[in-house]
MARVORO-803659 format. One record per residue (C-alpha): x, y, z. Coordinates in Angstrom, 1 decimal, padded with zeros to 4 digits. Example, Ala and Ser with C-alpha at 12.3 -4.5 7.8 and 13.67 -1.06 7.14 Angstrom:
<recs>
((012.3; -004.5; 007.8))
((013.7; -001.1; 007.1))
</recs>
This chain:
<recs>
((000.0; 000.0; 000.0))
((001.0; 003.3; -000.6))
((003.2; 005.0; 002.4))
((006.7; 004.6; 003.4))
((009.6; 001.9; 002.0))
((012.4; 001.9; 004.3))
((014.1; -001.2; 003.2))
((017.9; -001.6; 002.4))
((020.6; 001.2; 002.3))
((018.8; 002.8; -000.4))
((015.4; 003.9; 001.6))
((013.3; 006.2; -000.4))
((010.0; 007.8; 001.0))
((006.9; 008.2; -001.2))
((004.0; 010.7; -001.6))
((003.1; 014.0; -003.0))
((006.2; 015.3; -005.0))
((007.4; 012.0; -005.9))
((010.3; 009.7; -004.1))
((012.6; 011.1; -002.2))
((016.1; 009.9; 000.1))
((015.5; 009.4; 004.1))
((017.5; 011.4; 006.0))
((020.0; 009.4; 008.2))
((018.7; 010.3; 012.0))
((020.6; 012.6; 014.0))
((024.0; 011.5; 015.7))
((025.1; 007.9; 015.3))
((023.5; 004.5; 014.8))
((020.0; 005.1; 016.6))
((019.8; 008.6; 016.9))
((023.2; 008.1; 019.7))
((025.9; 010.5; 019.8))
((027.6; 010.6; 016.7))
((031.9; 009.0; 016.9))
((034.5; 010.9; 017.4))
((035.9; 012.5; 013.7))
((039.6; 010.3; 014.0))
((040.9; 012.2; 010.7))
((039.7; 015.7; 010.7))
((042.3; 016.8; 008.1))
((041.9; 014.0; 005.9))
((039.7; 014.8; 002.8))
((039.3; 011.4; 002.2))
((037.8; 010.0; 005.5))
((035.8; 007.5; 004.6))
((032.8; 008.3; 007.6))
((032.8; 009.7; 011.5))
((035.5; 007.4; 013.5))
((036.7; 005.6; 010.0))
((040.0; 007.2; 008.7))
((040.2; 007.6; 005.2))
((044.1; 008.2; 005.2))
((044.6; 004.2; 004.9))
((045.4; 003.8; 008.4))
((043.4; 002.6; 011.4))
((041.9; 004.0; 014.5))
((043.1; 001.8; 016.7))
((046.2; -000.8; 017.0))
((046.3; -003.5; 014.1))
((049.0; -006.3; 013.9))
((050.5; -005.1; 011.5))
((049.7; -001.2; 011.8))
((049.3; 001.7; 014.7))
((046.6; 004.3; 015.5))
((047.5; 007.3; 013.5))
((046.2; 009.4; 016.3))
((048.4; 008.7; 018.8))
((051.3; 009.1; 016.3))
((049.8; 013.0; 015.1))
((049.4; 013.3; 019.2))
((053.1; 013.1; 020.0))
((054.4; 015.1; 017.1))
((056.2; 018.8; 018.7))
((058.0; 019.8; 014.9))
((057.5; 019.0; 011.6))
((060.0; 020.3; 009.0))
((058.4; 019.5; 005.5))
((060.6; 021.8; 003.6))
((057.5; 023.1; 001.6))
((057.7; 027.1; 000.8))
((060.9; 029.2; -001.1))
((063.6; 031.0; 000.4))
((065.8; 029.9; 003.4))
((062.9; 029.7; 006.1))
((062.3; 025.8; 006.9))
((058.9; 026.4; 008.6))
((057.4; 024.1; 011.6))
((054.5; 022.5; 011.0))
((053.6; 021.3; 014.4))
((055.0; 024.0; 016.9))
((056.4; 027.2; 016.7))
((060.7; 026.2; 016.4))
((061.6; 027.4; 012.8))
((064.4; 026.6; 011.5))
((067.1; 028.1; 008.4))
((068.9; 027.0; 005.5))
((072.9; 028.4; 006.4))
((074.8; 028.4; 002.7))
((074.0; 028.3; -000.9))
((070.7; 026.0; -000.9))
((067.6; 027.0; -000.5))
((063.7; 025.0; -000.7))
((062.7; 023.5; -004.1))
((060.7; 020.9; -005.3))
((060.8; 017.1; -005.9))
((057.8; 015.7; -007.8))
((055.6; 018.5; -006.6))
((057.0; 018.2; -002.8))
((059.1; 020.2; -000.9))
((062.8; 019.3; -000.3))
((065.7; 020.9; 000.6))
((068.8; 019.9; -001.3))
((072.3; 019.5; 000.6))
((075.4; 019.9; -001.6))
((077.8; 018.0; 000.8))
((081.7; 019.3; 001.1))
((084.0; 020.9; 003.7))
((081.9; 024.0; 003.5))
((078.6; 023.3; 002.3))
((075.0; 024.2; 003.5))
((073.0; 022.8; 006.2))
((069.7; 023.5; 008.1))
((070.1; 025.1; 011.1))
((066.9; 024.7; 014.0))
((066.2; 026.5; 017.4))
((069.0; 025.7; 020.4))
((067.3; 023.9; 022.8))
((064.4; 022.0; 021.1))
((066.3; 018.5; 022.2))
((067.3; 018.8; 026.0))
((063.9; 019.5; 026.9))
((062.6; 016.2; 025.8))
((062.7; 012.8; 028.2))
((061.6; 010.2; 025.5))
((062.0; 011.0; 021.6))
((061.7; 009.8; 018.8))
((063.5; 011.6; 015.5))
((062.7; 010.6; 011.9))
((063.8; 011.5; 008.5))
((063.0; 011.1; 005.1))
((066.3; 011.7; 002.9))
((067.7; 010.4; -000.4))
((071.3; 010.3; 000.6))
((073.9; 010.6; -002.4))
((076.7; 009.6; -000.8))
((080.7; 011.0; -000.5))
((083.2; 011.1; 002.8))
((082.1; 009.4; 005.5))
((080.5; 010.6; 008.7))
((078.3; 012.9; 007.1))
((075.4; 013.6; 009.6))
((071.4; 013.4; 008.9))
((071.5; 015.3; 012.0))
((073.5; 016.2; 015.2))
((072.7; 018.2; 018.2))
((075.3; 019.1; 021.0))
((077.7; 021.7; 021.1))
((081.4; 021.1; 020.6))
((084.9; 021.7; 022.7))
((085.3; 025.5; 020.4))
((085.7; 028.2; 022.8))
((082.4; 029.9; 021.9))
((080.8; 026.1; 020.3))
((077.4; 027.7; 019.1))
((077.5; 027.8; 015.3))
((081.1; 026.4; 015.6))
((082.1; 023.0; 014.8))
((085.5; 021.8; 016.8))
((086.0; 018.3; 018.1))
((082.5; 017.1; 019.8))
((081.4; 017.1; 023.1))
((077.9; 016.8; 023.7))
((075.8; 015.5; 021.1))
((073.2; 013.0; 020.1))
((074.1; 012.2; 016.2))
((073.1; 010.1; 012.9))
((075.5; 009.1; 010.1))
((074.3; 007.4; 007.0))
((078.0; 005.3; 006.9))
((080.5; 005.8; 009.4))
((084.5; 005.0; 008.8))
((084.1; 001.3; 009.3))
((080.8; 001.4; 006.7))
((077.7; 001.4; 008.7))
((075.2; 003.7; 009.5))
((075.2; 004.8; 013.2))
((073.9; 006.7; 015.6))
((076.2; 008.4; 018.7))
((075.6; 009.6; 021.9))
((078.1; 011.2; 024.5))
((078.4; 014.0; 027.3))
((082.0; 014.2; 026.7))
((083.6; 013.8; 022.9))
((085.2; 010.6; 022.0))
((088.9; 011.4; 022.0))
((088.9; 007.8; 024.4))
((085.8; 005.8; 023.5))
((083.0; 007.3; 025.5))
((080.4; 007.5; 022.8))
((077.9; 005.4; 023.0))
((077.1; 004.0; 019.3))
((073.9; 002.2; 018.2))
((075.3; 000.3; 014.5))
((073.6; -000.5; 011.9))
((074.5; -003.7; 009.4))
((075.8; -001.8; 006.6))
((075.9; 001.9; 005.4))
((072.6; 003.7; 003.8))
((071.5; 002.7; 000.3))
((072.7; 005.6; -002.1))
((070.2; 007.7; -004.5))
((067.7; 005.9; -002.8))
((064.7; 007.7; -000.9))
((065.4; 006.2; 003.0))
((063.2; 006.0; 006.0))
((065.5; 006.5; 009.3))
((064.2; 006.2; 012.7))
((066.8; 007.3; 016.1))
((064.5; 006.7; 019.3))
((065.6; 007.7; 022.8))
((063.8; 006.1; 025.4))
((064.6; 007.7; 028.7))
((062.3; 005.3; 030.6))
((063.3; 002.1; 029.3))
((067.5; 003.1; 029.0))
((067.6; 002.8; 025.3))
((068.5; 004.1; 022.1))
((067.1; 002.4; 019.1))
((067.8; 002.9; 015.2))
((065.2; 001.9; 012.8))
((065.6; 002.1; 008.9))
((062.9; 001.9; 006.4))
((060.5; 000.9; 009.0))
((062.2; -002.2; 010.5))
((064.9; -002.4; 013.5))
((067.9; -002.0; 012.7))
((070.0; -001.9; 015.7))
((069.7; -001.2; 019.7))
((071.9; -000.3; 022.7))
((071.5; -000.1; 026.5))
((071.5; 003.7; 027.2))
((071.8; 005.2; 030.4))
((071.9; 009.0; 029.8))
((069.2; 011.8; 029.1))
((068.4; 014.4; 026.5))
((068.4; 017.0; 028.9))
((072.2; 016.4; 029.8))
((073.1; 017.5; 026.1))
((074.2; 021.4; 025.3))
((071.7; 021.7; 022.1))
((073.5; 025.0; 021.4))
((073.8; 023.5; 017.7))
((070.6; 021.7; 016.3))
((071.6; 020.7; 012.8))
((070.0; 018.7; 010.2))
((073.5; 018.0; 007.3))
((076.2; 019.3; 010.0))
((078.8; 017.7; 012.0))
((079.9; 019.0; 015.6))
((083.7; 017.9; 014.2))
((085.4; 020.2; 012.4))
((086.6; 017.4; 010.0))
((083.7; 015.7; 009.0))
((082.0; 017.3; 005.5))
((078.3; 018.8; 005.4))
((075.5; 016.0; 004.3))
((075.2; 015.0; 000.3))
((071.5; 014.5; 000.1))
((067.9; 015.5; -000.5))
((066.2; 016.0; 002.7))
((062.3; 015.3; 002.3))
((060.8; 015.7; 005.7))
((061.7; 015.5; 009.5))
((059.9; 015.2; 012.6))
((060.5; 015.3; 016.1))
((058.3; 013.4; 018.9))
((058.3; 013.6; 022.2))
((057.4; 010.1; 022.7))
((059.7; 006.8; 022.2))
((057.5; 005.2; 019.0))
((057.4; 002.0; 019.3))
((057.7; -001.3; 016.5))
((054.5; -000.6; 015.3))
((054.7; 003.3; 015.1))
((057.9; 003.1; 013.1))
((056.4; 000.8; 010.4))
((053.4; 002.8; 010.5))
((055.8; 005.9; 010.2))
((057.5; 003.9; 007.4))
((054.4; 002.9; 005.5))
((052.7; 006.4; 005.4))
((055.7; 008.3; 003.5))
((057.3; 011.5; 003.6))
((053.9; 013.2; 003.4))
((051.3; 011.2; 004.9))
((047.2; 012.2; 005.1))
((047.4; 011.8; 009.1))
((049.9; 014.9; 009.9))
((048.1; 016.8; 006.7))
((048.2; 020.7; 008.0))
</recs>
């Protein structure tokens, strides 16, 4: 008889004017409160509490909540823009190009491109953005092109130079990553007082970085559990007993392609994104980290 059809996902309504869609009720399933938007950035969400970004709300075995990797990010340096102002994405600690290099674009991304040699250009971030985190966790996205080794992705310290802000010497305090060391692995060191007699604490890698190859690397410090941890291109590379703290480092120098040694050259690569946490990410984070890219929907300003 004539009235209404609501049967299947299709429901129409007839009468005077002719058919026309239900409405869904208000809020959620049954009129309740409507779920939480997990992906309010992400064009693509697929409905409320579903991301549309490709990852899930909640733990998975094989990936991690998005949210609770967004919730932990402090800076974001996506290289997007012109000029020689690296701009922070997630907090307020912007950074600048030093030398002859400034932001361009990779396949319609931001980059900044790092020349490498005795003198060339690096980024240089805000003193103090590392010693005032307990647990981190700081990734890169870079397309290393080889040359000499120690070339750093990043190191933050100071050195032994009388005045050591903006002046390499011999290192002191520092937390550092190099994509091939002098025995050929990639690294990553950590002392309070140089290395002129073995005190740096390194966490080593199986071989060097691929070359010319877009690389996902991963340097956690996790304060509570006394460890450092490298990861590269999503999977555990290599992991250390570590007894010291972030805070105990003079972050007068925050560099992303310099060395707090005088010797080593500035960094021969494409840098593509980097992000700081102030969180220790986890297994699962990382290959969620690793998964999502250099620009995924998740951390979408």
């Amino acid at each position: 008889m004539a009235g209404n059809s609501t049967a299947g996902s299709g429901a129409t309504t007839s009468g005077a004017g002719g058919s026309q869609p239900l409405e869904p009720p208000a809020g959620g399933e049954g009129g309740a409160a409507p779920e939480p938007d997990a992906c309010p950035d992400d064009p693509n969400k697929l409905a409320p509490g579903a991301c549309g970004c490709g990852f899930p709300d909640e733990n998975t075995a094989t990936l991690a909540d998005c949210r609770d990797i967004e919730a932990t990010l402090v800076h974001r340096y996506d290289f997007e823009g012109t000029g020689t102002a690296v701009m922070d994405r997630a907090g307020s600690a912007h950074g600048t190009i030093v030398g002859a290099a400034m932001l361009s674009k990779v396949e319609g991304h931001g980059v900044v491109e790092l020349g490498g040699g005795s003198a060339g250009p690096y980024v240089d971030l805000p003193n103090g953005i590392v010693s005032q985190l307990s647990d981190a966790s700081f990734e890169a996205w870079v397309t290393w092109r080889g040359g000499n080794n120690w070339q750093r992705f990043f190191d933050f310290g100071d050195s032994t130079h009388a005045t050591p802000e903006d002046n390499p010497a011999s290192g002191k305090s520092y937390l550092y990553m190099t994509p091939q060391s002098g025995e050929g692995f990639a690294l990553s060191g950590y002392s309070l007082a140089g290395n002129s007699a073995g005190q740096e604490l390194r966490v080593v890698s199986a071989g060097p970085l691929a070359q010319s190859a877009l690389s996902h690397v991963v340097m956690v410090a996790n304060d509570a559990m006394d460890k450092l941890t490298l990861y590269v291109n999503g999977a555990k590379s290599a992991e250390q007993t570590w007894t010291g703290q972030l805070s105990a480092i003079s972050d007068v120098n925050v560099w992303l392609g310099r060395s707090q040694y005088s010797g080593d050259h500035e960094l021969n690569a494409v840098y593509h994104d980097f992000r700081i946490y102030d969180a220790a990410l986890d297994d699962l984070q990382v290959a969620t980290c690793f998964a999502a890219g250099p620009d995924p929907a998740f951390l979408a300003d």
